[in-house]
Residue, then its C-alpha position, 0 to 999 in steps of 0.5 A: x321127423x327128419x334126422x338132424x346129420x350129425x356135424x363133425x368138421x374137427x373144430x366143431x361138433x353138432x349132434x342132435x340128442x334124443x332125451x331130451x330132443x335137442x342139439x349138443x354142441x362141442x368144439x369152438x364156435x366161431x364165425x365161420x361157423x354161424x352158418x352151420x348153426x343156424x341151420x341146425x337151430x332152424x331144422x330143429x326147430x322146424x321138426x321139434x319145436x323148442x330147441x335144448x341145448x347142451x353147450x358143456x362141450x364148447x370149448x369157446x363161443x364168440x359173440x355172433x355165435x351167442x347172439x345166435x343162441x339167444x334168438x327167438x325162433x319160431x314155427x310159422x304156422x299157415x293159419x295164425x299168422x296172428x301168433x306170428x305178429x303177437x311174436x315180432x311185436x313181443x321182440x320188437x317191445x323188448x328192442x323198443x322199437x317205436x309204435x312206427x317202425x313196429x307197425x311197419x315191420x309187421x306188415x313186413x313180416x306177414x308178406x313175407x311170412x305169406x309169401x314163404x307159405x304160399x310160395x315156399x315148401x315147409x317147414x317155414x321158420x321166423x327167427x329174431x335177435x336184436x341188432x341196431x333194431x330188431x332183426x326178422x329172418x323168414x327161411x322156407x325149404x322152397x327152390x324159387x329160382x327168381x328169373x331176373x335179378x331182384x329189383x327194388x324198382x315199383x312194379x308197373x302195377x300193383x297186380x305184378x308180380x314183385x309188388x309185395x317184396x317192394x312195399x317190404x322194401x319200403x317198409x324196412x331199414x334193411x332187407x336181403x334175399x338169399x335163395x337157392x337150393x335149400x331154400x328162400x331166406x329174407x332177412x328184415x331190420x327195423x330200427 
């Protein structure tokens, strides 16, 4: 199991437990610190499992912060990317997403789910959390480093490179990239 640093920046403290394995939070939880704790909650959840949280030390959370909290999170597993879609269309139900925009957004996160397993390193994390729609979040540990800007032009052809992250585009209201160093992100809204 990879050790989880602990985070001390004065305004908030991240600390991982051991009994039970989990996460202590102390401080304030505020936007500028969103980033920090979904990457806590997704390392976690990529070497544990189930994340516990003790939250008795934050003295104040602001709504992106709580909406972070209470997100479904899961391990993709390589072989059953079925639980993955059973995952999303369970998320997408409690939404109410329409049959349409759930059908498209499955397809959708299992080219992306495929291309992190492929493509990425371990561990490969989905997270989701109503917003307009429902928001699906796939992050690996890879380093692509994509040669050119992304384009949401067609490839010339369906065996290009690229092919699949257009047909995602296609299928979704919204979808964004970050790579870098720690990882490739992809983050899908389905309204």
């Amino acid at each position: 199991m990879e050790v989880i640093a602990p985070s001390d920046d004065r305004i908030l403290r991240i600390t991982p437990t051991d009994d039970p394995p989990g996460l202590r939070l102390a401080g304030e939880l505020d936007a500028t610190r969103h980033g920090e704790l979904s990457e806590a909650l997704s390392s976690h959840v990529a070497e544990e499992g189930d994340v516990r949280l003790d939250l008795a030390g934050l003295t104040f959370i602001d709504l992106g912060a709580l909406s972070l909290l209470t997100s479904a999170m899961m391990r993709i597993v390589p072989t059953e990317l079925h639980a993955v879609r059973a995952f999303v269309a369970d998320q997408a139900k409690r939404c109410g997403l329409s049959a349409d925009a759930l059908h498209n957004l499955l397809v959708a996160v299992t080219e992306v789910a495929t291309n992190a397993i492929r493509h990425g390193d371990a561990p490969v994390t989905l997270r989701t959390w109503p917003d307009d729609g429902l928001i699906c979040e796939i992050t690996d540990s890879g380093n692509w480093q994509p040669e050119e800007f992304i384009s949401w032009q067609p490839p010339e052809s369906a065996v290009d490179s690229g092919f699949g992250l257009w047909g995602v585009g296609m299928l979704c209201d919204t979808v964004q990239v970050r790579t870098g160093s720690n990882g490739t992100m992809v983050r899908l809204r389905s309204a």
